[in-house]
C-alpha positions in Angstrom: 22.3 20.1 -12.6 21.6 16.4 -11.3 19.8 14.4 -13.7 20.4 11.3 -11.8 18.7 9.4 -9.2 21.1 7.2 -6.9 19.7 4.2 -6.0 20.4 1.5 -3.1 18.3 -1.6 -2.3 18.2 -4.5 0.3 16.8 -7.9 0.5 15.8 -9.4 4.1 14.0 -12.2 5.5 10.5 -11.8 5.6 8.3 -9.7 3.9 7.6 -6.3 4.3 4.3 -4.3 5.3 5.5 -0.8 6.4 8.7 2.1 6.8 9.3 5.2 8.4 12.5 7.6 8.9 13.7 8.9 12.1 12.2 12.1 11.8 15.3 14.2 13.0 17.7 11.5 11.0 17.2 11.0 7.4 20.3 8.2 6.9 17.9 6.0 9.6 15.4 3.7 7.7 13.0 1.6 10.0 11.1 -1.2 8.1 9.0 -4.1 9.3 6.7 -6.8 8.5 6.6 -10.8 8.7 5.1 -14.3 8.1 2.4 -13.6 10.3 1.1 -16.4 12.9 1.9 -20.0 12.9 5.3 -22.1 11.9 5.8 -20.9 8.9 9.8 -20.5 8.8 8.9 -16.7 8.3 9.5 -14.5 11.4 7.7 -11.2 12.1 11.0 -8.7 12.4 11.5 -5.2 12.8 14.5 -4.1 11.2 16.8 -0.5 11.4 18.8 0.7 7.7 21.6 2.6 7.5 21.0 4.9 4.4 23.8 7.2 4.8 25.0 5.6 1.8 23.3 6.6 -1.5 24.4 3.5 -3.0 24.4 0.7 -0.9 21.8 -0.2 2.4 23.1 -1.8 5.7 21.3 -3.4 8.3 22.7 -1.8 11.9 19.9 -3.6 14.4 16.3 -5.1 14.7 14.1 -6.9 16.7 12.8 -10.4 16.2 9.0 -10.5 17.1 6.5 -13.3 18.3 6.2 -16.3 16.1 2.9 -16.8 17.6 1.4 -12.9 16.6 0.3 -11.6 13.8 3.1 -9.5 11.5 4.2 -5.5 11.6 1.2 -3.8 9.6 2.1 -0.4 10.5 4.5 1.7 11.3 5.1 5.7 12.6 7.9 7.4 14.6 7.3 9.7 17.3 9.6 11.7 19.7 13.0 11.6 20.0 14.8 12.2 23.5 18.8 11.9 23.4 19.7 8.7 21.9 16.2 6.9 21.9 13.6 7.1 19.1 10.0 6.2 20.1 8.1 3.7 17.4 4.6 3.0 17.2 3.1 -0.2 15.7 0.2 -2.3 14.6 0.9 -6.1 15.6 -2.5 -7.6 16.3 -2.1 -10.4 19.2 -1.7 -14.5 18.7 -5.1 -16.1 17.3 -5.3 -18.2 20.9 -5.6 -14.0 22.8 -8.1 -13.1 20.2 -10.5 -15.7 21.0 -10.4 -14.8 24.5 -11.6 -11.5 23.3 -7.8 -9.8 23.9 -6.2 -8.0 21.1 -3.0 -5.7 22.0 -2.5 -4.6 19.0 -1.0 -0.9 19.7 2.8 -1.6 20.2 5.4 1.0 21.2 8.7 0.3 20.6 12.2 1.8 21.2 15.2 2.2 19.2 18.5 3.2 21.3 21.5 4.5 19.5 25.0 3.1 21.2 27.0 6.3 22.9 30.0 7.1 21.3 32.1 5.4 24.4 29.9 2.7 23.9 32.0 -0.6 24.1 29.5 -2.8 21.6 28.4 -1.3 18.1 24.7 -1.3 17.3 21.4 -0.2 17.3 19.3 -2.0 20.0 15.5 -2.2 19.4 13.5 -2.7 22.8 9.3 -3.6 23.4 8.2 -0.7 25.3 4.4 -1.0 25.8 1.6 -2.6 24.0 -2.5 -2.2 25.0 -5.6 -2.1 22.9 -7.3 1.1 22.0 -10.2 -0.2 20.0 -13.5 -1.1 22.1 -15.2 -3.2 19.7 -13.8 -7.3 19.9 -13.9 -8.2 16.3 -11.3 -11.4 15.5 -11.0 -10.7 12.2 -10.2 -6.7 13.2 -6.8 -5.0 12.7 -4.8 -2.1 13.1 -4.7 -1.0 9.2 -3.7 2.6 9.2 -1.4 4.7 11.9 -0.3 8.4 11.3 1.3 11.0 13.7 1.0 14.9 13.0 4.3 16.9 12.0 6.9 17.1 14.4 7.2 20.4 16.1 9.7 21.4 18.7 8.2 21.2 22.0 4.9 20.6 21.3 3.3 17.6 21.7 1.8 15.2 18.5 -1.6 13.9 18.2 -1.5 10.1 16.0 -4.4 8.1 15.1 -5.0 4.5 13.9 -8.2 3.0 12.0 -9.2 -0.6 11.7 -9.5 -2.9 8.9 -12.0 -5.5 8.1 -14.0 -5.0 11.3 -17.5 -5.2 11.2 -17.6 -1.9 13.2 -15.3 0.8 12.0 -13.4 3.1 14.2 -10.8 5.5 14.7 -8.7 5.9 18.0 -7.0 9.1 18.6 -3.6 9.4 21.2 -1.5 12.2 22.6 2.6 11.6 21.9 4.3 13.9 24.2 7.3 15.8 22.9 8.9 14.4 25.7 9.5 11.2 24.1 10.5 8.2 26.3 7.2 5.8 25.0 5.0 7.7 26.4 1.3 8.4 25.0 -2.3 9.1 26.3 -5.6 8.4 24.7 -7.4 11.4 23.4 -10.4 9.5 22.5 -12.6 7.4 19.5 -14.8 7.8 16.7 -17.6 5.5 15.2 -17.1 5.5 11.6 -20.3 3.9 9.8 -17.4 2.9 6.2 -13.9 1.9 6.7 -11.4 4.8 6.2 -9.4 4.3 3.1 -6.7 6.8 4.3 -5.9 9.4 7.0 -4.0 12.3 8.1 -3.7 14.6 11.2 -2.2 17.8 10.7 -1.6 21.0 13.9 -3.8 23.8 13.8 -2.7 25.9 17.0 -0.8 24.4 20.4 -3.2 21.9 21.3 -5.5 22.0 18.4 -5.7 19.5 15.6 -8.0 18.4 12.7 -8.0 14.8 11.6 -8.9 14.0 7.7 -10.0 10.5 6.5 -11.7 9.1 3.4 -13.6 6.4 2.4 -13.8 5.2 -0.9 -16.0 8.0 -1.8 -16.0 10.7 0.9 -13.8 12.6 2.3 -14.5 13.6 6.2 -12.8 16.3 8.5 -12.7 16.4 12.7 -11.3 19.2 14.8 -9.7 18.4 17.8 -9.1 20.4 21.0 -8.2 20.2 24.2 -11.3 19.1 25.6 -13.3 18.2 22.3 -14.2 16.3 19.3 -16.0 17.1 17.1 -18.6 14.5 14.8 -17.3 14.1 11.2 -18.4 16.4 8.6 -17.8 15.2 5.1 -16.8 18.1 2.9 -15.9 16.1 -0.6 -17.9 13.4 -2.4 -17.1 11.6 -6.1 -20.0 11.9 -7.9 -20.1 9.9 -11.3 -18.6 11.5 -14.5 -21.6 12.8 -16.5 -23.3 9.6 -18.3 -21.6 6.9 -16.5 -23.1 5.0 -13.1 -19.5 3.8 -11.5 -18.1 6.4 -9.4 -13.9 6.5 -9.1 -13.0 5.8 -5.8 -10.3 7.6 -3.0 -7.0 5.1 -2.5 -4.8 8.0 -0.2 -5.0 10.9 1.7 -2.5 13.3 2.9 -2.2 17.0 4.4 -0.1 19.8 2.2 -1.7 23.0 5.1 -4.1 23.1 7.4 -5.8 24.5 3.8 -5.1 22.0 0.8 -5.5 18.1 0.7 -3.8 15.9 -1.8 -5.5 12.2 -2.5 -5.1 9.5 -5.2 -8.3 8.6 -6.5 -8.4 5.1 -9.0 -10.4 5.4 -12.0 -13.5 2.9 -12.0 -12.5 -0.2 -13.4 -9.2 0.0 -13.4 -9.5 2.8 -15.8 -6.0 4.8 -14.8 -5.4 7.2 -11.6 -5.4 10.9 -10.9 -4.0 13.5 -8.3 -6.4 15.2 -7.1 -5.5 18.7 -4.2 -8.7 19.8 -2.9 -8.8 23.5 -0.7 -10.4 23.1 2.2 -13.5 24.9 3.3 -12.5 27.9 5.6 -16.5 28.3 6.1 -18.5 25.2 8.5 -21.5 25.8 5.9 -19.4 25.0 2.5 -17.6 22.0 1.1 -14.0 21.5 0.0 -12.9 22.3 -3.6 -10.7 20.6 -6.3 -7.9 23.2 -6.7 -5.3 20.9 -8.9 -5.4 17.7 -10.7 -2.8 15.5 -12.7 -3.2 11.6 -14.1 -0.7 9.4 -13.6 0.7 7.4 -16.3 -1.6 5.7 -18.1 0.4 2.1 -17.4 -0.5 2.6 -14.0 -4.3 1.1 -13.4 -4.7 1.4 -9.9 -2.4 3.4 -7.2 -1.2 1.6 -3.6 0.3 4.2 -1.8 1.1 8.3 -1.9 4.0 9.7 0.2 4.3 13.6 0.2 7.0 16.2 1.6 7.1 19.6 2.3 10.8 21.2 1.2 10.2 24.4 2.9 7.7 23.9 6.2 6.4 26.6 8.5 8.5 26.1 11.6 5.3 26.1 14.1 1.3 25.4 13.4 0.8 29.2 14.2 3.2 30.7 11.5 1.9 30.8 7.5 3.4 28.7 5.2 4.9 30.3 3.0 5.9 29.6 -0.6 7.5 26.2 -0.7 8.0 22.9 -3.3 5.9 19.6 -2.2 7.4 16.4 -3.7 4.8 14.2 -4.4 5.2 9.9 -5.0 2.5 8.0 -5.6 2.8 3.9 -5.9 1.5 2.1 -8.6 -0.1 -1.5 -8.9 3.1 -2.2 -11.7 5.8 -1.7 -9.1 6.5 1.5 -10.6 6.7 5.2 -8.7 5.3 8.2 -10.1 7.5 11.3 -9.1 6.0 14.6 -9.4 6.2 18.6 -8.3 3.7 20.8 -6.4 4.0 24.3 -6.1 2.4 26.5 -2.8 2.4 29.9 -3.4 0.8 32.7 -1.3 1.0 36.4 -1.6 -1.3 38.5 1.5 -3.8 36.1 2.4 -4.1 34.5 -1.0 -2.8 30.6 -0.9 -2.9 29.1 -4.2 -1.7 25.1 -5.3 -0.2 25.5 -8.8 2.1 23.2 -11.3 1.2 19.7 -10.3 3.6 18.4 -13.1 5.7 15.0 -13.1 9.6 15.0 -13.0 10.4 11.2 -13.4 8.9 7.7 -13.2 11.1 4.8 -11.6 9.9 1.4 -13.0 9.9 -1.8 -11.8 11.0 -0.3 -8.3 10.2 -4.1 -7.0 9.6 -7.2 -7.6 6.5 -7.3 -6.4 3.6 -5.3 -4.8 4.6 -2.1 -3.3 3.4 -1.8 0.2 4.6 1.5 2.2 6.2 4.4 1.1 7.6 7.5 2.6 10.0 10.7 2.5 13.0 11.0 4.8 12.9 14.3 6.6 14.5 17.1 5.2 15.7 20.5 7.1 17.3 23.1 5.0 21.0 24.0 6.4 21.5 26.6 7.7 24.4 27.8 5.8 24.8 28.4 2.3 28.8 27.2 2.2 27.8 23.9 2.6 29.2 21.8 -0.5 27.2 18.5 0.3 24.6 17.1 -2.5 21.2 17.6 -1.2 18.5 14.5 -1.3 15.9 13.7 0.0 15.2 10.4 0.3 12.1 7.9 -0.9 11.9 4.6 0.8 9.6 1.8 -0.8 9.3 -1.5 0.5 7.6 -4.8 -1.1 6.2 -8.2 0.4 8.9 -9.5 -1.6 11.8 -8.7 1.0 13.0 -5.9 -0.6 13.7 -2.1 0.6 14.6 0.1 -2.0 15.9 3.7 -0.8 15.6 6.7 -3.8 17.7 9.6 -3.1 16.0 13.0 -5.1 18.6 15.7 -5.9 17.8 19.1 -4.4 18.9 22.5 -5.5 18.8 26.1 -3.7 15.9 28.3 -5.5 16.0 32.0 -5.5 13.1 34.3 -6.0 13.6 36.6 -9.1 10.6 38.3 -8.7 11.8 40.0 -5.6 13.9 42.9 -6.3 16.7 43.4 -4.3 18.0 46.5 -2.9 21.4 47.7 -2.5 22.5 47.2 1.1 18.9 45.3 2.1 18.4 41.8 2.8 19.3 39.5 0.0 16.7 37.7 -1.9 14.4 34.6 -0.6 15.3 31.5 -1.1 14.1 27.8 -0.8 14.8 24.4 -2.0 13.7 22.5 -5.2 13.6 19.6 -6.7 16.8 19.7 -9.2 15.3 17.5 -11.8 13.0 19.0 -14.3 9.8 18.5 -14.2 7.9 17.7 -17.4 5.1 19.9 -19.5 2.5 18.3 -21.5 3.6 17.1 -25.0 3.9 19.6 -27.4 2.6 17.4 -30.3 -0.3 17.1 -27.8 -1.0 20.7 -27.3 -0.1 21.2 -31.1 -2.9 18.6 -31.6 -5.6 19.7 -29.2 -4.8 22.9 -30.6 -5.5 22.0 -34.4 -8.6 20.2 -33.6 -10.1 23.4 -31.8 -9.7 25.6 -34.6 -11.3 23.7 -36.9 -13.9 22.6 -35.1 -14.7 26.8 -34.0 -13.8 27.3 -37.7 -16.7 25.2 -38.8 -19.1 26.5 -35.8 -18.4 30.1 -36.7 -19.0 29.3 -40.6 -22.4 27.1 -39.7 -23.4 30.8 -38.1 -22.5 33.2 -40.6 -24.7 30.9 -43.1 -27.5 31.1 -40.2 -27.3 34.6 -40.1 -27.1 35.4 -43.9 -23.2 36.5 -43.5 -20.7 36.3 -46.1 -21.2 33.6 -49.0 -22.3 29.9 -48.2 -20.0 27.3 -47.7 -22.0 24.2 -46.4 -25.5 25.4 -47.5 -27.0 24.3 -44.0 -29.5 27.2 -43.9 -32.7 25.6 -45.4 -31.9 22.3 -43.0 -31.6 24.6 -39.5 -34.6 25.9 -37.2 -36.4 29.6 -38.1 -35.1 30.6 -34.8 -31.3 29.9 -35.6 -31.9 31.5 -38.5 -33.4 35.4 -37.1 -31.2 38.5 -37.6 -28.4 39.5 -35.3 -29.7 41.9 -32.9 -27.1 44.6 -31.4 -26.0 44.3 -27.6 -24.7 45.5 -25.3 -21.1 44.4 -24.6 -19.3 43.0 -21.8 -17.0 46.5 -20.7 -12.9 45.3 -20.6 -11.0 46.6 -18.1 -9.5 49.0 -21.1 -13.3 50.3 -21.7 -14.1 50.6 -17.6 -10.8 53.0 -17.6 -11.0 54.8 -21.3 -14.7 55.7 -19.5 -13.0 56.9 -16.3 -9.6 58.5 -17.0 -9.2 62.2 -18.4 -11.6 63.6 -15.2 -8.3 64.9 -13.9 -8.2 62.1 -11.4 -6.4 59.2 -10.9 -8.2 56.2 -11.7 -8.6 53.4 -8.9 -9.5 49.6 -9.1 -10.7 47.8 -5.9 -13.3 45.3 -4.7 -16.6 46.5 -3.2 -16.3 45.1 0.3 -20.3 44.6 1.2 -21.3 44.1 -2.1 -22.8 40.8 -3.1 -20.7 37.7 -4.6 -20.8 37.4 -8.6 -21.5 34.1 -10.4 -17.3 33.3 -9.9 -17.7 33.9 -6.1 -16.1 37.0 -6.4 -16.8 40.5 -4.6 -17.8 43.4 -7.3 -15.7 45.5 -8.8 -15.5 49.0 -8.6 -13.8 51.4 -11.4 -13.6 55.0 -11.0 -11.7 58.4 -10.5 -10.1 58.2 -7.0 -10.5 60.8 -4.0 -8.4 60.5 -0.7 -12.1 60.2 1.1 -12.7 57.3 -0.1 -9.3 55.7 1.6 -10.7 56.0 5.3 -13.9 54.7 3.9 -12.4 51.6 1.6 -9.2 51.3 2.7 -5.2 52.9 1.2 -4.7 52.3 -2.5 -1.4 51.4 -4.5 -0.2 52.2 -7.9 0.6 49.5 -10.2 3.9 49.7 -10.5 4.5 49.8 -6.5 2.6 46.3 -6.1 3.8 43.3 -5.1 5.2 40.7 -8.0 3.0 38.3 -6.0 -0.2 40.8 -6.0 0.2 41.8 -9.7 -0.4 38.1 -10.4 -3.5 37.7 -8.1 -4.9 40.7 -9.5 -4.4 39.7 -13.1 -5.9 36.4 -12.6 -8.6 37.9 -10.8 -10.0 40.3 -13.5 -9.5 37.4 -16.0 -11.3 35.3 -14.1 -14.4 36.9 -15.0 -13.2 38.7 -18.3 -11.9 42.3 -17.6 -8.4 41.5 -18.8 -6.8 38.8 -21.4 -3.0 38.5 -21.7 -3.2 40.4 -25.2 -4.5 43.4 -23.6 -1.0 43.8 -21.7 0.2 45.3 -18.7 0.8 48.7 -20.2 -3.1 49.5 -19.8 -2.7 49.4 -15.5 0.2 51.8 -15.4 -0.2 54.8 -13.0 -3.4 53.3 -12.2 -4.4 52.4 -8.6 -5.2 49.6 -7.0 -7.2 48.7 -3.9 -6.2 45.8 -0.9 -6.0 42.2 -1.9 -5.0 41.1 1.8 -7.2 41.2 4.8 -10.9 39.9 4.5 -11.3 40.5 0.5 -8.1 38.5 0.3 -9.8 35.6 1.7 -13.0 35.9 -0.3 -10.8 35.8 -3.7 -8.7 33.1 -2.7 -10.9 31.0 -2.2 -12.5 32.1 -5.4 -9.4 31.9 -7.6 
């Protein structure tokens, strides 16, 4: 197993503000930024990396920008058609144009690959188009944030940009044809009454989007159509940790589905920083969820950027993602990189977020700020000979010249909990990170542990002294209210799953376990639970039933951590207790309802 990560770095001219990968080419690095406007001696540059070497970074072609305009602040690719990549850009126009009330700051640029036969080596990077999409004329306004949906094969992407420092806040939306060539359209613009911290579009259908942005305490969500808009709805807020007034505050935002978000959120005053992946709401009536949470080191006070990759994507917006491996990096104020692993899983229509655990830190990655950060593609091959060591690759770049390229080991997962059948297709598989990622401590658990049986060791004395149970210890009796002190008074019980089916079984049926589908939602969320003898009726009335033993891997888990959930099973009852017993559909609509509760 790889328990290195290779390492190659590059120092240029000016500093940097942004990077991006060719999406279909993950040795192709582009990286810009500059001195800005005025004479300076620092130019405003956009500049193309060869990273085909894990080692070492080459520069292979750039373009030299305006003196006189304002530097590269962002930075997407689109399309790619033959040997010519499509770039888009924020480069805000000269200060002389923004007092006349003109501000192109949406640039398109291309990057043309030489042909083969090609007589001069190089890449050759080309101004294709420029124009201004925001409406409001603010001279102190600029084009802070850019993003582009996933790439899918002939569809087309939808990108948006936000302003910064503008007294009037907005978001423009544009169309990206999978045509490539430059081309783009406007789709249209929203009012936004806070600047967006972050954003994200991800594909929902063909033409069919939804945008996600965040301010520092909000998160917001738009669906996009054909022919619509819709107005934000905000479906998160921070609300202050119980007894304190400052609320933490949303840095970056990106998409894991059309379900889950993933944002960094800063700790008020500089107090450390967390992961947080939030489900989305599947209902127009209810809010998002948090569904997973990490911290990041606790060196790291406040975070500056979050890059994301999916190992194993869907190959359209209509098919399910499956079970896949997200690699997660997330920059911090100290130059350092926090690496970590995310796990998607889904069984029927059950999508769960799961083992948000670090793998590695990379220190003192620059030095200086950190200012963009992203994943190089990555497409599985397609054959399983191939003796190549898998990457993927981390970019980073810093207003102190420097690009710095990461490459992450990969290895081929297979799943275990599939059996495989003699003759039949061979197991699933995917690709993983190959380093380890890292538990908690065990002195920490050990610790957290210790302190929690001693303090339910003196809880459970302090009651049998209040109850007059067993000799006194403490002698707190006299000291605690009359009503503390009454005699225990016999109740009912919570029934386990092993009392629901000791109640049922021996009526010379089997026994059956399934949700009541019209029955009302518990305190967890969750539809009720019905335990009886079964009949073959009841199938055209509630649906087919399946013994234990014949489910799923995937379903046994869901239905595990369903009934403990709300008490029915623990781990110590075993799984010995559901054998021969049947169980009713966790797909379909009552899938739904439990994923969302679990």
């Amino acid at each position: 197993m790889a328990n290195r990560i290779p390492t190659a770095k590059i120092t240029l001219s000016y500093p940097l503000y942004s990077c991006a990968f060719d999406p279909t080419d993950p040795n192709q690095l582009i990286v810009a930024g500059g001195g800005g406007p005025g004479r300076n001696g620092v130019g405003n540059k956009i500049t193309v990396l060869d990273t085909s070497n894990p080692d070492e970074l080459s520069e292979v072609g750039g373009l030299e920008l305006s003196a006189n305009e304002d530097n590269v602040t962002t930075l997407a690719t689109g399309p790619r058609k033959d040997r010519n990549l499509t770039v888009f850009a924020g480069v805000n126009s000269s200060p002389e144009d923004i007092k006349k009330g003109k501000n192109e700051h949406f640039r398109v640029f291309g990057i043309s690959q030489p042909a083969k036969s090609a007589k001069t080596s190089g890449v050759r990077v080309s101004e294709v188009t420029r124009d201004a999409l925001f409406l409001h004329k603010d001279a102190s306004a600029y084009q802070r944030l850019l993003r582009l949906s996933h790439p899918y094969e002939n569809l087309a992407q939808l990108g948006a940009i936000a302003t910064g420092l503008s007294k009037e806040s907005e978001i423009a939306l544009f169309d990206v044809p999978c045509s490539g060539g430059g081309r783009w359209k406007s789709r249209g613009r929203l009012d936004i009454p806070k600047e967006a911290m972050d954003l994200d579009v991800v594909q929902t259908g063909p033409d069919t989007y939804q945008l996600a942005y965040c301010d520092d305490h909000e998160i917001f969500t738009v669906e996009v159509s054909k022919t619509e808009i819709s107005d934000p709805k905000c479906v998160y807020t921070i609300t202050p940790d119980e007894g304190a007034t400052a609320r933490a505050s949303f840095k970056s935002l990106r998409y894991l589905t059309p379900g889950f978000l993933i944002t960094v959120v800063n700790r008020p005053n500089s107090n450390g920083v967390a992961l947080h992946g939030y489900r989305l709401p599947a209902k127009e009536q209810e809010n998002a969820r948090l569904a997973i949470k990490a911290r990041l080191p606790k060196g790291v006070s406040k975070a500056t950027g979050l890059a994301v990759r999916n190992l194993s994507p869907a190959s359209s917006p209509s098919e399910k993602q499956g079970e896949t491996q997200f690699v997660v990096a997330v920059a911090g104020n100290d130059a350092s990189v926090s690496l970590f692993t995310l796990e998607h899983k889904s069984a029927a229509s059950v999508d769960l977020l799961a083992e948000l655990a670090p793998f590695h830190v990379l220190k003192n990655v620059h030095p200086s700020n950190i200012t963009g950060i992203t994943f190089s593609p990555f497409t599985p091959p397609k054959s399983s000979k191939s003796t190549a060591e898998l990457t993927v690759k981390l970019a980073t770049v810093g207003v102190g010249f420097t690009t710095v390229v990461h490459s992450i080991p990969l290895k081929k997962h297979v799943d275990t909990s599939v059996s495989e059948r003699k003759g039949g297709p061979p197991r699933p598989s995917r690709y993983v990170v190959a380093l380890k990622s890292q538990g908690e401590s065990p002195l920490t658990v050990i610790t957290l542990f210790t302190i929690v049986i001693l303090i339910l060791a003196i809880v459970g004395q302090a009651f049998l002294e209040a109850k007059d149970i067993g000799r006194p210890v403490f002698g707190i009796k006299p000291y605690l209210p009359t009503s503390w002190t009454s005699p225990l008074r016999k109740v009912s019980e919570t029934n386990s799953i092993k009392d629901l089916l000791s109640n049922v079984q021996g009526q010379g049926h089997p026994v059956v376990i399934r949700h009541v589908k019209d029955g009302e939602a518990d305190a967890h969320g969750l539809p009720p639970l019905h335990v009886g003898a079964h009949n073959e009726e009841d199938e055209e009335t509630h649906g087919p039933t399946v013994a234990w033993e014949s489910l799923d891997p995937k379903e046994q888990d869901i239905w595990k951590l369903r009934l403990k959930k709300t008490g029915h099973w623990v781990e110590e009852m075993g799984e010995s207790i559901f054998k021969g017993v049947l169980f009713g559909e966790i797909g379909g609509a009552i899938g739904n309802i439990v994923g969302e509760a679990l």
